[in-house]
DOVOKE-295606 format. One record per residue (C-alpha): x, z, y; residue in three letters. Coordinates in steps of 0.001 Angstrom, whole numbers, plus 500000, padded with zeros to 6 digits. Example, Ala and Ser with C-alpha at 12.3 -4.5 7.8 and 13.67 -1.06 7.14 Angstrom:
512300507800495500ALA
513670507140498940SER
This chain:
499823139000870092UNK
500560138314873604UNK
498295137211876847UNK
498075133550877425UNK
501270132662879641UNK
503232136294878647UNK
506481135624878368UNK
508630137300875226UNK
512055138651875944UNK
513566134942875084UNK
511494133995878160UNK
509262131965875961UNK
505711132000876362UNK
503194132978873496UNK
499513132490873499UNK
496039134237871668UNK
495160131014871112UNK
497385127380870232UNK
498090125573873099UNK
499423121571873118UNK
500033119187876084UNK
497741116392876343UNK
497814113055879080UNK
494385112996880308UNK
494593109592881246UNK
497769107033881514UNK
499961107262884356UNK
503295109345885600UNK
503858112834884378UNK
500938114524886777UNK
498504113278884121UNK
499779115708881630UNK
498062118814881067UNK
498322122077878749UNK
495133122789876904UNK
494035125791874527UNK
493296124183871230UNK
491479125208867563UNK
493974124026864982UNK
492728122611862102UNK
492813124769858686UNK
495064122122856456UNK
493484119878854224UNK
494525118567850636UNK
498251116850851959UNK
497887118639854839UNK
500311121299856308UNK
500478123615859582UNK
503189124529861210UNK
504143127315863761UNK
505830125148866181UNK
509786126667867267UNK
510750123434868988UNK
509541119924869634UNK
511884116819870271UNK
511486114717873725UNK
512459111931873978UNK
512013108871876227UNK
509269107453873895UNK
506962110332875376UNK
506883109427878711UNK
506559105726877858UNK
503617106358875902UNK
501618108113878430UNK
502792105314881049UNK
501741102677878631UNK
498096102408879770UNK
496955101044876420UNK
494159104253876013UNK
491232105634877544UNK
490442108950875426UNK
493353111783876229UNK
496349111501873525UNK
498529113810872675UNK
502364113856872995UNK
505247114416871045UNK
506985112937867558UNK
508916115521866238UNK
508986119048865716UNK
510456121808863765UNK
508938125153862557UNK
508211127377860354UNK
505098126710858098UNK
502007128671858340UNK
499650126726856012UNK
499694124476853353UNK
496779122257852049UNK
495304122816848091UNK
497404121400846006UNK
499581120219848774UNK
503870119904848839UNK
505808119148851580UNK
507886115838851584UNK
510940116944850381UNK
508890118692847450UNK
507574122464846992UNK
506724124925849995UNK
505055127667850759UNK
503799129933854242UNK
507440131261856270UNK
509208128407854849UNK
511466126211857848UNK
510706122446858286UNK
511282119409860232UNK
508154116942860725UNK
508790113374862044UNK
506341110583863080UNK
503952112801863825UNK
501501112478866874UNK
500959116184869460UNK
504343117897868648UNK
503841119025872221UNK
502273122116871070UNK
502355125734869540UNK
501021124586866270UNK
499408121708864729UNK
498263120017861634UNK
500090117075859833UNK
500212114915857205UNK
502396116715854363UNK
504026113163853757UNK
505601113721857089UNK
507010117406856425UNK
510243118005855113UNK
512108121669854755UNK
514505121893857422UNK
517969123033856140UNK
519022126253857242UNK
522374125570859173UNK
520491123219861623UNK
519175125102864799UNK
515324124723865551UNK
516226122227868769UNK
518596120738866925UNK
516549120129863866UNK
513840118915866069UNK
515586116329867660UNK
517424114681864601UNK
514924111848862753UNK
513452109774866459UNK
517192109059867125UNK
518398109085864045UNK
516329106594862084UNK
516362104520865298UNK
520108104622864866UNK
519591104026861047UNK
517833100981861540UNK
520079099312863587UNK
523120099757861353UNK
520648098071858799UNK
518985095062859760UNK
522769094300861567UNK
524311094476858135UNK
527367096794859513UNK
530018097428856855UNK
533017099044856347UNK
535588097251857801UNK
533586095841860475UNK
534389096326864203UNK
530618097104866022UNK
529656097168870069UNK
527160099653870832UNK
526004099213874130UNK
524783102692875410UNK
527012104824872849UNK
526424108156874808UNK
523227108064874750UNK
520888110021871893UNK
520474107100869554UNK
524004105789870447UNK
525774109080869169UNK
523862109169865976UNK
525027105566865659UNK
528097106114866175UNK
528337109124863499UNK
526717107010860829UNK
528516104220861627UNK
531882106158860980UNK
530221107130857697UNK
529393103765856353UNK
533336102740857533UNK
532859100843860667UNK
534660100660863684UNK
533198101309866708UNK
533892100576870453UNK
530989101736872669UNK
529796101179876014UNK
529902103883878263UNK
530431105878882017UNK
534014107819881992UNK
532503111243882550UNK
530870110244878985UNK
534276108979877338UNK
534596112352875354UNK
531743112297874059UNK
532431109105872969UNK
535472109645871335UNK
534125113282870279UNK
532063110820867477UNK
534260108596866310UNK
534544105893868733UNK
536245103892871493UNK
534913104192874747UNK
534874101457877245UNK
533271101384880543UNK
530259099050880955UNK
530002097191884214UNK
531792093736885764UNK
534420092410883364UNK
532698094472880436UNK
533103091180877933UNK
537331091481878810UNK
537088094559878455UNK
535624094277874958UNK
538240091033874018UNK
541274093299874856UNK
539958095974872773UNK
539473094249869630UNK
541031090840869651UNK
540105089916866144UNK
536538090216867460UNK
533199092273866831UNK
530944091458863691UNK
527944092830865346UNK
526649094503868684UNK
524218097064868925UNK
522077097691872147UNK
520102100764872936UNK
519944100174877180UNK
517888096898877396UNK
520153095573880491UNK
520721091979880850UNK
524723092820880734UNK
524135094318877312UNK
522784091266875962UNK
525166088715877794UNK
528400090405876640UNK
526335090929873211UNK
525769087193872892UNK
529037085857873915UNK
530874088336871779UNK
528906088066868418UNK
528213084465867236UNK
525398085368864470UNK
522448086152865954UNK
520778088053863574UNK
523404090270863559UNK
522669091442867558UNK
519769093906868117UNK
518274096086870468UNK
515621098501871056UNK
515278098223874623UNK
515311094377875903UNK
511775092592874560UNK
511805089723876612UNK
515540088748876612UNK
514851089253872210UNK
511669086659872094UNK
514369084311874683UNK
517190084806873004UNK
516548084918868704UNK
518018088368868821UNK
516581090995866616UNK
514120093493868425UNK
512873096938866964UNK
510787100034867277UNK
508675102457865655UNK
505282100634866495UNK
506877097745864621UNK
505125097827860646UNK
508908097145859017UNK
510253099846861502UNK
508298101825860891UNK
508495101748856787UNK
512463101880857340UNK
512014105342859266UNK
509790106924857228UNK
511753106146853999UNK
515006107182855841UNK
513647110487857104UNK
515177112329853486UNK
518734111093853614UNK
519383111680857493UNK
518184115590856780UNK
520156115801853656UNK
523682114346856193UNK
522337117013859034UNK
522406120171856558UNK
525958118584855110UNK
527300118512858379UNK
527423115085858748UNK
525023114009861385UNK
525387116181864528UNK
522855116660867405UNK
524176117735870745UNK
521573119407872545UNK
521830119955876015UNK
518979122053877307UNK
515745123815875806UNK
512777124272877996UNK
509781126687877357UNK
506969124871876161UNK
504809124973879625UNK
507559123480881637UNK
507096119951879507UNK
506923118344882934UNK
510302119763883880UNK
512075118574880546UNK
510557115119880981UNK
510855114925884596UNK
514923115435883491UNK
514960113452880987UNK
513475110790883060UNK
516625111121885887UNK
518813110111883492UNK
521745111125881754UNK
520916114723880411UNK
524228114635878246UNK
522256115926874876UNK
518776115806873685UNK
516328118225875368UNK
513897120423873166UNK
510553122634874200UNK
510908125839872658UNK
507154127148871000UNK
């Protein structure tokens, strides 16, 4: 075993002892700080896993900027690894399991770290054509993404506006979206339009004369409008273009939901958050088929957490970002 902070030859570092990020207190990304930790020998329905990579995503920045706690938390949803422990009697989610065996573990709380212990409920085995970033950054965007389809209804048949469709949750909406039979026209910058199209889509550029735009595009008009940015021109267009309400959500826009009678989720929500969990199963099962792609755009050793988030933060990383364990 390696020094604390010695890199490998892949450049990542390994430590004697498990290491996990932690936000001492709330605030900006300063607060965050990498701690040694003792990992906890699993329990009955408990697993540990040897972290390879953990997902970030904007949610883990937002949480430590929330304010809402006063002890230190710990960061990170998702992860995938390889497992090093299971409970008595314990299987993993997806059913059997044993030490060495790949996984991917989703609504989980400290996937900022080397290894932890979970709930087995929340560990599934990861299938084998899906890299360790990729794998780790599939189930926060995906059953986001999953979610929306559902409580919109979308169909086949059905022309759909998603507002933001580069974006992480966008592209997985997009690709299951083309699975159920929809069509989709998403909202986008032109240096994204591939992408776009890459999934399935139409592009269109948001900005003044977005609702034209939109018309032109799909005259016989949209059953349903997605929205994953929160602007106020997301929800306008959304609005005038769809005339059931309950079929326009987003994930970003709080306020302009409660004003409007527009549908507002997210994992902290109770009915989210039974949705995502129970979704978890199918959205590996498309991943290992092929199906459900995630494009990854850069991996970051685990100590530089303040680097991926600091990127992530700027805007537009063009893929999901993964910390490598």
């Amino acid at each position: 075993m390696l020094n604390a902070g010695e890199p490998k030859a892949s450049g990542i570092v390994t430590y004697e002892t498990a290491h996990r990020w932690i936000a001492t207190r709330p605030g900006g990304l300063d607060v965050l700080e990498l701690v040694p930790v003792d990992v906890a020998a699993p329990n009955r329905g408990e697993v540990t896993i040897a972290v390879r990579a953990a997902g970030v995503n904007p949610a883990d920045y937002k949480r430590i900027a929330s304010g809402d706690f006063t002890e230190p938390v710990t960061i990170g949803f998702e992860v995938s690894g390889v497992v090093s422990e299971l409970g008595p009697e314990t299987q993993l989610a997806s059913g059997g399991g044993a030490p060495g065996d790949e996984v991917i573990a989703f609504r989980i709380r400290g996937g900022y770290a080397s290894e932890l212990t979970v709930p087995a409920a929340d560990v599934f085995a990861k299938p084998a054509g899906i890299e360790h970033p990729a794998a780790a950054n599939l189930l926060l965007a995906g059953t986001t993404a999953a979610e929306m389809l559902h409580v919109t209804g979308v169909a086949a048949g059905e022309t759909v506006v998603v507002h933001g469709a580069s974006g992480a949750v966008g592209v997985s909406v997009l690709q299951q979206a083309r699975l159920l039979g929809a069509r989709v026209i998403g909202t986008a910058g032109p240096g994204s339009f591939d992408t776009v199209r890459r999934f399935g889509a139409t592009p269109v550029t948001y900005g003044d004369g977005l609702e034209s735009r939109l018309r032109e595009l799909a005259p016989q008009g949209f059953a349903a409008a997605l929205d994953t940015v929160g602007t106020d021109e997301a929800v306008d267009v959304s609005l005038a273009l769809v005339t059931d309400r309950d079929r326009i959500v987003t994930i970003a826009a709080m306020q302009r939901a409660d004003q409007e009678g527009i549908q507002m989720i997210g994992g902290s929500m109770p009915a989210s958050a039974a949705f995502r969990d129970g979704a978890r199963a199918r959205l590996i099962a498309l991943a290992g088929e092929g199906k459900l792609v995630v494009p990854v755009a850069r991996t970051y050793p685990l100590q530089e957490a303040r680097e991926a988030l600091a990127f992530l933060q700027d805007g537009h990383p063009g893929g999901k970002l993964a910390l490598l364990a």
